[in-house]
C-alpha positions as CSV (number, residue, x, y, z in Angstrom):
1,X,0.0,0.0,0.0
2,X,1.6,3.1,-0.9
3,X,1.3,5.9,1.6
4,X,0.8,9.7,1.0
5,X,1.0,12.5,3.0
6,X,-0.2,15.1,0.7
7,X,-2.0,17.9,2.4
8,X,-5.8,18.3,2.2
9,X,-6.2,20.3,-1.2
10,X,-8.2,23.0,0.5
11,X,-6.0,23.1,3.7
12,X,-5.6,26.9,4.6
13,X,-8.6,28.0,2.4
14,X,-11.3,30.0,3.5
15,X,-14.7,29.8,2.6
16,X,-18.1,32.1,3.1
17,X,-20.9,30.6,2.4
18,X,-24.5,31.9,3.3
19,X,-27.4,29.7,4.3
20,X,-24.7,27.0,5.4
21,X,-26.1,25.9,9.0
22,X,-29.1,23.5,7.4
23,X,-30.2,21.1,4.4
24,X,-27.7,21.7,1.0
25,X,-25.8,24.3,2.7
26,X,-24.7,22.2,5.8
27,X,-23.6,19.3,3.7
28,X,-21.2,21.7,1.5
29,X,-19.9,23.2,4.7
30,X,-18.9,19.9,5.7
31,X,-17.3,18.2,2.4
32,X,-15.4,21.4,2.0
33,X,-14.3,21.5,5.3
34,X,-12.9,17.6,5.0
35,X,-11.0,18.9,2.5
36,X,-9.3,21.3,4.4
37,X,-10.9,24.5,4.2
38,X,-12.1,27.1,7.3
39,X,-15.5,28.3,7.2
40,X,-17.5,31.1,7.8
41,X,-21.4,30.0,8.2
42,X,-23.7,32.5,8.0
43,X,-26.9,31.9,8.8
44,X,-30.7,34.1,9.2
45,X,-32.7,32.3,12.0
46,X,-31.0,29.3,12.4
47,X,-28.8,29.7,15.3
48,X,-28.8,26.5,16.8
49,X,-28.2,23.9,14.0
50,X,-24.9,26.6,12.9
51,X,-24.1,26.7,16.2
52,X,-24.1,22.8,16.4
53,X,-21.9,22.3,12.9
54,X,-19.7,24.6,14.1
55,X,-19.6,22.7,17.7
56,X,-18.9,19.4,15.3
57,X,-16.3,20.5,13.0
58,X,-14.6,22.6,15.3
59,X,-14.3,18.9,17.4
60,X,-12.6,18.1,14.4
61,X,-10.4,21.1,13.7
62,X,-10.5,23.8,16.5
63,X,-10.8,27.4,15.3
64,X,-11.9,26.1,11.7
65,X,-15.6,27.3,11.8
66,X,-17.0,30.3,12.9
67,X,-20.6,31.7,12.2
68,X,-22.1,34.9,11.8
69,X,-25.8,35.8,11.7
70,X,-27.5,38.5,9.6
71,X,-30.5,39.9,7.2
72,X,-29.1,39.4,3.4
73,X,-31.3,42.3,2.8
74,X,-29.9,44.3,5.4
75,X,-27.7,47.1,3.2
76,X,-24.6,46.4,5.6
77,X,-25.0,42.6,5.4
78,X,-22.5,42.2,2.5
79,X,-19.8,44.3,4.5
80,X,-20.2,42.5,7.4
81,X,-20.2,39.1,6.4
82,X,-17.2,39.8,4.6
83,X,-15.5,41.5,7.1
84,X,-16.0,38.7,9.4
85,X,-14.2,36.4,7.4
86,X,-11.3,38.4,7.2
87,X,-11.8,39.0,10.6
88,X,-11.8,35.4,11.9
89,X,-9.7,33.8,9.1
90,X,-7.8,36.7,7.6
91,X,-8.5,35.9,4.0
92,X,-11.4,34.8,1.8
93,X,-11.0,32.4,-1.5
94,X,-14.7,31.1,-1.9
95,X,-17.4,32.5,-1.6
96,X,-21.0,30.3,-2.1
97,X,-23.9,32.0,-2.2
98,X,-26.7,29.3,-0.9
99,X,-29.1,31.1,0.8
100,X,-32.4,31.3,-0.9
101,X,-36.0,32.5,-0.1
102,X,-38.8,29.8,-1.8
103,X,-42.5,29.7,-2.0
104,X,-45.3,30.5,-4.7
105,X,-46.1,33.5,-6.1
106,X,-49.4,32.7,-8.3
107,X,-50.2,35.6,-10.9
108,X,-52.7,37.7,-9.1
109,X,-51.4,37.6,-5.8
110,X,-48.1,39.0,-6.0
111,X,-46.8,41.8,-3.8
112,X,-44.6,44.5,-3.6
113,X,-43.0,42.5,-0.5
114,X,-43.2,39.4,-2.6
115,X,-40.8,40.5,-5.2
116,X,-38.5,42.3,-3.0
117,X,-37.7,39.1,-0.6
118,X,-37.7,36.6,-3.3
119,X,-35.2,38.9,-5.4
120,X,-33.6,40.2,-2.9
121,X,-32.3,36.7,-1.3
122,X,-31.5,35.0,-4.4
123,X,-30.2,38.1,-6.8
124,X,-29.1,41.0,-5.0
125,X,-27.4,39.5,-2.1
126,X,-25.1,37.5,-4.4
127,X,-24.4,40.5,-6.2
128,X,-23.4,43.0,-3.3
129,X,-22.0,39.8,-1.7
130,X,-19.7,39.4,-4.8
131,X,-18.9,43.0,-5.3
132,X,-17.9,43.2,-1.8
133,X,-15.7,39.7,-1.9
134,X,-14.1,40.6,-4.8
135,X,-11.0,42.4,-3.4
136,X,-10.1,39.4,-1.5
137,X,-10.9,36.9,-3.9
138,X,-9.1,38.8,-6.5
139,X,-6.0,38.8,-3.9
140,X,-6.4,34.6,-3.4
141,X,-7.3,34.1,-7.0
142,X,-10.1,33.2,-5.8
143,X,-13.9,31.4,-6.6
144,X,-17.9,32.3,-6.7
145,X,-19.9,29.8,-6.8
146,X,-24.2,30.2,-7.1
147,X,-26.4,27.9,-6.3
148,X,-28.6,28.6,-8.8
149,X,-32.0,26.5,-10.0
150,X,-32.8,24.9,-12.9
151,X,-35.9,26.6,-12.5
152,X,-33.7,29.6,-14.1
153,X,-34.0,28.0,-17.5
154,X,-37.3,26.4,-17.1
155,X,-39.6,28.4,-15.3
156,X,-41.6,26.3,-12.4
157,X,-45.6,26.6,-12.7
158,X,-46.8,28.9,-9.5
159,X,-43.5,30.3,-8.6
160,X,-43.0,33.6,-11.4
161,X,-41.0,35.5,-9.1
162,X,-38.8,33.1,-7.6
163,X,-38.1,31.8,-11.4
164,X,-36.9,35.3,-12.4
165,X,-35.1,35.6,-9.6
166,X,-32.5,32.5,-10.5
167,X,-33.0,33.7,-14.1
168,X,-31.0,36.6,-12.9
169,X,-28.7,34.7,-10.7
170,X,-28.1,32.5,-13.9
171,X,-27.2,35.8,-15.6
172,X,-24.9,36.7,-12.7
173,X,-23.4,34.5,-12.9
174,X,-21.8,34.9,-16.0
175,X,-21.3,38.4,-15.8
176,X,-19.2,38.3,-13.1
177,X,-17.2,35.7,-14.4
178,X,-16.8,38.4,-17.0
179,X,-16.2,40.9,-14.5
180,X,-13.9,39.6,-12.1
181,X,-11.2,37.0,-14.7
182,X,-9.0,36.5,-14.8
183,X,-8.3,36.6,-11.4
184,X,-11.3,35.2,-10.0
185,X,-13.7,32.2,-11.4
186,X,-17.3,32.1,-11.1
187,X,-19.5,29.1,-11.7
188,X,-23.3,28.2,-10.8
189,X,-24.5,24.9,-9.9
190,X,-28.6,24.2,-10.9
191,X,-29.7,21.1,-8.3
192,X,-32.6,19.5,-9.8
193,X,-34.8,17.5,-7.5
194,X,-32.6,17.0,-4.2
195,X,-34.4,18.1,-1.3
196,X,-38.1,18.8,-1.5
197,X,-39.5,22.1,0.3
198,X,-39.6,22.4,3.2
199,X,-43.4,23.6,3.3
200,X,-44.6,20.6,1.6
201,X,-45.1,19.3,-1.8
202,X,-47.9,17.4,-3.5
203,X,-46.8,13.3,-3.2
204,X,-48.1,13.0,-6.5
205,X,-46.8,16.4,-7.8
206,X,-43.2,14.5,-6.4
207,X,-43.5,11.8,-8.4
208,X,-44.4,13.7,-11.8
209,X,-41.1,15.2,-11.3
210,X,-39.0,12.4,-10.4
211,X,-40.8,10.7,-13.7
212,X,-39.3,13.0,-15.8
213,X,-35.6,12.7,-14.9
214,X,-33.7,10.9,-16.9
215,X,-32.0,8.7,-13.6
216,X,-35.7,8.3,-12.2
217,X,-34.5,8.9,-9.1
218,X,-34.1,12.1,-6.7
219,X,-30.5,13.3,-5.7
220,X,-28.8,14.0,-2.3
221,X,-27.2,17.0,-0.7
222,X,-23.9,15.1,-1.3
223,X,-24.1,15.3,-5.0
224,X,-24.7,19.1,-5.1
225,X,-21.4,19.0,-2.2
226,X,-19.6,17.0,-4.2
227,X,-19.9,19.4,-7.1
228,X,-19.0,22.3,-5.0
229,X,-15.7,20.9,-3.5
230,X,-14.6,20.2,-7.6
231,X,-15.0,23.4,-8.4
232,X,-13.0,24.2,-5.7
233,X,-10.1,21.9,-6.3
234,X,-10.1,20.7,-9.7
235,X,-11.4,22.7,-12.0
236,X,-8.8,26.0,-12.5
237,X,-10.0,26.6,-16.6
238,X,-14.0,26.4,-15.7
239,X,-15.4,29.7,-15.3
240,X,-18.6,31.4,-16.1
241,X,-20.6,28.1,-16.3
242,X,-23.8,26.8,-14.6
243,X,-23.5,23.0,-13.7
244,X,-26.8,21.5,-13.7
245,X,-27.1,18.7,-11.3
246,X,-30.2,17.2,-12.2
247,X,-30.4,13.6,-12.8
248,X,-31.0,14.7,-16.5
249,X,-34.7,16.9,-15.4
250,X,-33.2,19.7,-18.0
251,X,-32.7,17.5,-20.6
């Protein structure tokens, strides 16, 4: 058996992601930290399940995860969340924007308050997030990645606004990998059917869309993880792409 002691490939990296104490975000947080990497969770409302992954990894590695709560649509959020990376860690090389607002928005009933939640979690967060981020990331060479939908290529029935919304983020996705090469990529990943909502779905509404995959079957947090930590590590030439991890639902 031949044994290496090659460092973890993501050993002194540090990584911001937002939403990353529950479901898809949680599961990132940990692959990328078994790789190596600190972490900065941030989290809304969640305090005690960040404040439990942190209490787990940093069993692990002491002083490798810190959290931070806060409003994405607070106008200092960006700033801060930023600055308490740099803060705890004293550089930032990934940034993941996770976080995302979900429920229906039927024709009709849309609000004012409707549209600025749902776009303002998944659009202009990642946006101020980025523009903040980006004289660090420039400084690590450094990596965005969105979680974006594959809802923002196909719109889902019932859900206009939150459609749009990763539309955009879709769009921002390139853009900034225009914006901020060559130092810094920036890549989207579009998880298909992985975790249902939280508020419920229709069991037969579940199985339509399961139907139509070309694997038949749902995914798992791990997969969209998995896909994270090789953008991190092994993919230096991909930039200004969106990954769709799908089981073949956008085919």
């Amino acid at each position: 058996m031949t044994m290496t002691n090659d460092p973890p490939p993501l050993r002194d990296h540090v990584v911001l992601i937002t939403g990353g104490a529950r479901r898809i975000g949680a599961e990132i947080v940990r692959t990328l930290h078994a790789a190596g990497a600190n972490t900065l969770v941030h989290y809304r409302t969640s305090a005690a399940a960040a404040l439990a992954l942190a209490e787990e990894l940093n069993r692990i590695r002491m002083g490798s995860v810190a959290v931070q709560s806060v409003d994405l649509l607070d106008p200092e959020a960006s700033d801060t969340l930023v600055g308490a990376a740099l803060r705890e860690f004293g550089r930032l090389d990934i940034l993941i924007n996770n976080a995302s607002t979900f429920y229906p928005t039927e024709i009709g009933e849309i609000t004012f308050a409707h549209w600025d939640d749902l776009m303002g979690s998944n659009l202009k967060a990642p946006l101020f997030l980025a523009q903040a981020a980006a004289p660090s990331l420039r400084r690590q060479s450094g990596l965005i990645i969105n979680i974006v939908d594959i809802h923002g290529l196909r719109p889902l029935k019932r859900h206009p606004v939150y459609s749009i919304a990763k539309a955009g983020l879709t769009m921002l996705t390139r853009s900034l990998a225009r914006e901020l090469g060559p130092q810094v990529r920036v890549n989207g990943i579009a998880p298909g059917p992985v975790l249902w909502p939280e508020h419920g779905m229709d069991e037969a509404l579940k199985r339509e869309i399961v139907a139509k995959t070309a694997l038949k079957r749902c995914g798992t947090p791990q997969d969209i993880a998995r896909t994270a930590l090789f953008l991190a590590k092994d993919a230096p030439y991909i930039t200004g792409q969106i990954i769709a991890v799908d089981g073949g639902r956008s085919v």
